[in-house]
C-alpha positions in Angstrom: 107.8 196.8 -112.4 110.6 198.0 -110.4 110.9 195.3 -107.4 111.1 196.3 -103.5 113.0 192.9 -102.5 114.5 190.1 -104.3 112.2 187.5 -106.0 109.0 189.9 -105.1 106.0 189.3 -107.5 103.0 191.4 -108.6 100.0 190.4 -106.0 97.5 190.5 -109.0 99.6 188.0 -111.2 99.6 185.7 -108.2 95.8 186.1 -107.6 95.3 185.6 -111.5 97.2 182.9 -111.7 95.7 180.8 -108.9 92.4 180.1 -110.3 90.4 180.9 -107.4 89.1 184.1 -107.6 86.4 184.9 -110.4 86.6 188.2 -112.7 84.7 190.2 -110.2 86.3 188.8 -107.1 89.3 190.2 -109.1 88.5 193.7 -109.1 87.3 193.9 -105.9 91.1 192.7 -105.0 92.5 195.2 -107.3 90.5 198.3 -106.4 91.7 197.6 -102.9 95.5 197.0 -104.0 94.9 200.4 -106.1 93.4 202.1 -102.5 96.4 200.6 -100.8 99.2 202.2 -103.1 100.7 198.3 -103.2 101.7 196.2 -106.3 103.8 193.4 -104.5 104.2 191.6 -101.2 107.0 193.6 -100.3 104.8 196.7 -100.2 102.2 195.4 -97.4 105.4 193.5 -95.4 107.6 194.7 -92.5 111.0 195.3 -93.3 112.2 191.9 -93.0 109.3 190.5 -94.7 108.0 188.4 -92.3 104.2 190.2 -91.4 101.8 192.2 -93.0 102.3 195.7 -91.2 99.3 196.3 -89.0 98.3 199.3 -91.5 96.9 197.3 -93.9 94.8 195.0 -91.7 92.7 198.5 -91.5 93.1 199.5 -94.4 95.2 202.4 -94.0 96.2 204.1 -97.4 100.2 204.6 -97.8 102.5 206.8 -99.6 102.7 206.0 -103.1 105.3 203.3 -104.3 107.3 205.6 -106.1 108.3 207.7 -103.3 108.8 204.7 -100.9 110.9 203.5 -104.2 112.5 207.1 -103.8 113.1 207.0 -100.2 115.7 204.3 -100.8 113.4 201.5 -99.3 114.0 199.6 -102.9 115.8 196.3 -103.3 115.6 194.9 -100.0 
């Protein structure tokens, strides 16, 4: 997994390794990170990582994370 910013994690690995969530709460999380386009916190964050951006708290689908990977927005 190629990362957006230093230190940034896969959301599922985090939500696995928690404990919380059962196998079905799982993939209810993932088909919505799959809807999303998003695979780390950096991909749902403002450019300075301190917010979700207001898309996502609608649900509003984004460009893939190759081409925001593509578009230079990598390694921030």
């Amino acid at each position: 997994m190629q990362r957006l910013r230093a230190n940034d994690v896969c959301l599922m690995e985090i939500a696995i390794q928690c404990g919380k969530f059962g196998p079905k709460d799982l993939r209810r999380s993932n088909n919505c990170r799959l809807w999303l386009n998003v695979v780390t916190p950096a991909d749902v964050a403002n450019t300075v990582g301190t917010q979700v951006e207001d898309k996502f708290h609608v649900a509003e689908r984004t460009e893939s994370r190759e081409m925001r990977l593509a578009a230079g927005m990598g390694n921030k």
